[in-house]
N, C-alpha and C positions, 0 to 999 in steps of 0.2 A: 504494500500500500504506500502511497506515494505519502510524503511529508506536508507539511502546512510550507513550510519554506521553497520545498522545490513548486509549487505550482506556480505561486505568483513569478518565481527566476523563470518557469517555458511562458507564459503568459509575456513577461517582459521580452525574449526572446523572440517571439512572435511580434512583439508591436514593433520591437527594433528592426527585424529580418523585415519586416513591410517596408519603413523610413527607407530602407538602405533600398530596395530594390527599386522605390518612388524617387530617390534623388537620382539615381543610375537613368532610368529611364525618361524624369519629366525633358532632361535639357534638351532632349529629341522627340518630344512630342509634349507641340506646345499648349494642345487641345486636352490632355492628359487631364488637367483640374479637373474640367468643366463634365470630360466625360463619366469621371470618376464620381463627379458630385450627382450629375443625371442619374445613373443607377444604381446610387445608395438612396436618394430619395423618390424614386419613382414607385418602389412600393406604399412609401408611406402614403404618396398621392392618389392612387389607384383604393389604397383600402379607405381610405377619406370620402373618397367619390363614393364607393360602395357604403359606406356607413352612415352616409347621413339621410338618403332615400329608404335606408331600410331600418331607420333609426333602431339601431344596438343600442343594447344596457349598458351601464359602464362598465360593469365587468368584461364583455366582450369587445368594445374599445379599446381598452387597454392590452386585452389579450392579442387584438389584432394588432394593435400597434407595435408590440414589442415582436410578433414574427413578423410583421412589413420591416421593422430595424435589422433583425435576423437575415434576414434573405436579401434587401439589403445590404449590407455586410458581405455577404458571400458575392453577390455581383461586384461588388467593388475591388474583391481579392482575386476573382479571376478573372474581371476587364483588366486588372492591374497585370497580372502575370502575362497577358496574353500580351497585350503591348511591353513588357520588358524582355520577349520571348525576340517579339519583332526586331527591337532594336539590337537586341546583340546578335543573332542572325546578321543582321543589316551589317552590323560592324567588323564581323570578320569574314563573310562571304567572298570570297575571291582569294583570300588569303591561303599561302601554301599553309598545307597541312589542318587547316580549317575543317575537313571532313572529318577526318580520324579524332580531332578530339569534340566534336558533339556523339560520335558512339562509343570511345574509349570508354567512359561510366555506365554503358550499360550491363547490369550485374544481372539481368537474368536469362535464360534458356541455353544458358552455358555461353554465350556472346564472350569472345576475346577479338580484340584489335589493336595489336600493339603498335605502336606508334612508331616504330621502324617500317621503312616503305621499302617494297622488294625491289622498286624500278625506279628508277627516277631521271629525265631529260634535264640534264646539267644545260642546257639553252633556255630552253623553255620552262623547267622548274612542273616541269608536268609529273606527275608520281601514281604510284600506283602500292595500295595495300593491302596485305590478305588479313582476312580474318574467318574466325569459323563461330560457329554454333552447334546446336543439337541437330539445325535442319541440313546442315551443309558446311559447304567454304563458302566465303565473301571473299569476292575482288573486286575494291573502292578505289573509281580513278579520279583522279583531279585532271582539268586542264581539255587541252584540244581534244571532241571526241574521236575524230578518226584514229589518229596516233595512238592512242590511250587503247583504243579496240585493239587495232594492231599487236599491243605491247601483253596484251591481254590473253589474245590466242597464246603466245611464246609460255605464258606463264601457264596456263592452266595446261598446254602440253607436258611440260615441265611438271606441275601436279599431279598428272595421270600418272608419272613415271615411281611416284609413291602412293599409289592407290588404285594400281592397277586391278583389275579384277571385283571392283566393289563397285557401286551405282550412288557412290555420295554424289550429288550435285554441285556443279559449281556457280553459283551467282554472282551474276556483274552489275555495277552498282555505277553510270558512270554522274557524277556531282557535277552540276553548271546549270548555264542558265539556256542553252540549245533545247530544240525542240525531241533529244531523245535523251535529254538529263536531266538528273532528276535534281530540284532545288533545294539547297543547304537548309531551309527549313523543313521541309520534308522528308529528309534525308531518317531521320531515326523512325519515323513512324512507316517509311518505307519497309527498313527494316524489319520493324516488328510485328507490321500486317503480313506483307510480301505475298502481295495477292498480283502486283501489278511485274516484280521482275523475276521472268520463268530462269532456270536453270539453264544453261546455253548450251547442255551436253544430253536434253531431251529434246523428243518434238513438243509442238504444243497442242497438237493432237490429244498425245499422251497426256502430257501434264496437264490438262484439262480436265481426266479425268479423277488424277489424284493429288492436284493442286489446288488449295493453299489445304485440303481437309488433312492433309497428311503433315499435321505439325512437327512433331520431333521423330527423327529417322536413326539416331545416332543414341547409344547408351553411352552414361557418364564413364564407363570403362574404354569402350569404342574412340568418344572423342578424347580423352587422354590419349593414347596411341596415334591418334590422327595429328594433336598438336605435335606430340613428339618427331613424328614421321616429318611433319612439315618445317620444323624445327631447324634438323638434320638435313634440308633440304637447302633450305635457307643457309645452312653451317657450307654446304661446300658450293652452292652458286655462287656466296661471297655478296660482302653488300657494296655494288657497284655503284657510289655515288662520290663524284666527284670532289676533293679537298675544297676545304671555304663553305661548303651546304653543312649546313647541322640538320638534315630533318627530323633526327630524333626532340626536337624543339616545336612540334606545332603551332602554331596560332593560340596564344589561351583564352580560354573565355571564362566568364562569374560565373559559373553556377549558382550562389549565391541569389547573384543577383537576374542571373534566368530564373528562376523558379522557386529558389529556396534553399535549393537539391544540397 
C-alpha cells in the first residue's frame, strides 16, 4: 500500500511532467493556449446547456460539473500530448538516424533495434538498420528510396545466408517523406500494427491470407538464436562506415517531453 507521502510526490510528478512537456511544445504552437483552454472547458459548457433546460437538483449539478472538469482534464492531456508528439517529430524528421531512435524504446513483442546501422552511404549519409521481433526481421532505411531498396536486397540476401531453410520474414520499412515511405511519425505505429508492410520474401497473394492475423511466428528461445545468428553476421560483414560518421549517435529526442515515456 502506497504511503500518504509518496502520493502527493507522483501527483507532483505528474503536474511537473505536464509544465515541462507544455513549455517544450507551446514555442511551436502558438494556438497551443487557446486550444488547450477550448477542451478543458467545452465540457463544462455542453453540461450547462444540458442543465439548465432540464433543470437538475443540485446534487446533480455538481455531480455533473465535476465529471464535465474530469473529462475535461483528460482532453487537455491528450490534445497536449498529441501536439508535443507533432513537434518533436517535426524537429528531428530528416535527421540521420532519427528512425532508429523513435523505435529503439520499444520494449515489447521482443522488438530490438540497435542503433548500429548495417549500411551506410558515407555521401549521402543514407543508412540502413536491422532489427527483429517475434514477427520477423526489420530492415529501416533512411534516405533516397531507390538506393536504400537497392542496399536492401544485398542485405536480406546476406540474411538468408543465416536462416536458410526457415520462413522468418523479412520486413522493409523505408522512412521519408516519398510516396512509398513511410513518415517518421508513423513510423512506430507502422511497426506495431504492420498491416500495411508485407514481408518482401512472400507473395501477397499469400500473405493475405495469413497476414497481419498471424502475430508472433518466433519463440523467445527461437528469437535469441536468431539475434545471435545475426549478431555473428554482423561480426564478420564488419561495420562499413566511413571514419568522421558516428552513427552509433542518432538524433535524440525527449521522450519526456513526447509523451511522458
Amino acid at each position: 500500500m502506497a504511503s500518504k507521502d509518496t502520493q502527493p510526490a507522483k501527483k507532483q510528478n505528474i503536474i511537473k511532467q505536464i509544465i515541462q512537456i507544455y513549455r517544450y511544445t507551446a514555442p511551436e504552437e502558438p494556438m497551443l493556449p487557446w486550444m488547450l483552454g477550448g477542451v478543458f472547458v467545452l465540457p463544462i459548457i455542453v453540461a450547462v446547456i444540458l442543465g439548465v433546460p432540464l433543470h437538475w437538483s443540485i446534487f446533480i449539478w455538481i455531480l455533473m460539473i465535476i465529471t464535465a472538469a474530469m473529462l475535461g482534464v483528460l482532453l487537455f492531456t491528450i490534445v497536449l500530448t498529441n501536439r508535443a508528439d507533432k513537434v518533436g517529430y517535426a524537429k528531428i524528421e530528416g535527421r540521420p538516424g532519427a528512425a532508429v531512435s523513435v523505435l529503439k524504446n520499444i520494449n515489447k513483442a521482443g522488438y530490438s533495434f540497435p542503433e548500429e546501422p548495417v549500411w551506410m552511404d558515407p555521401r549521402t549519409k543514407d543508412a540502413i538498420w536491422r532489427g527483429t521481433g517475434y514477427n520477423g526481421i526489420y530492415l529501416l532505411g533512411e534516405g533516397n528510396y531507390g538506393p536504400v531498396m537497392r542496399e536492401m536486397d544485398k542485405q536480406e540476401h546476406r540474411i538468408k545466408g543465416v536462416t536458410a531453410g526457415s520462413s522468418i520474414p523479412v520486413y522493409r520499412i523505408s522512412v521519408g517523406k516519398g510516396d512509398k515511405q513511410v513518415r517518421l511519425q508513423n513510423l512506430r505505429r507502422a511497426v506495431l500494427r504492420e498491416k500495411t508492410y508485407l514481408p518482401s520474401n512472400h507473395s501477397n497473394a499469400l500473405m493475405r491470407k495469413i497476414h497481419p492475423r498471424v502475430r508472433f511466428i518466433l519463440t523467445k528461445e527461437e528469437l535469441a538464436t536468431l539475434n545471435d545468428r545475426l549478431r555473428t553476421l554482423q561480426t564478420k560483414q564488419g561495420f562499413g562506415i566511413p571514419k568522421g560518421i558516428d552513427p552509433t549517435r542518432p538524433q535524440r529526442m525527449s521522450r519526456r517531453a513526447m509523451r511522458g515515456r
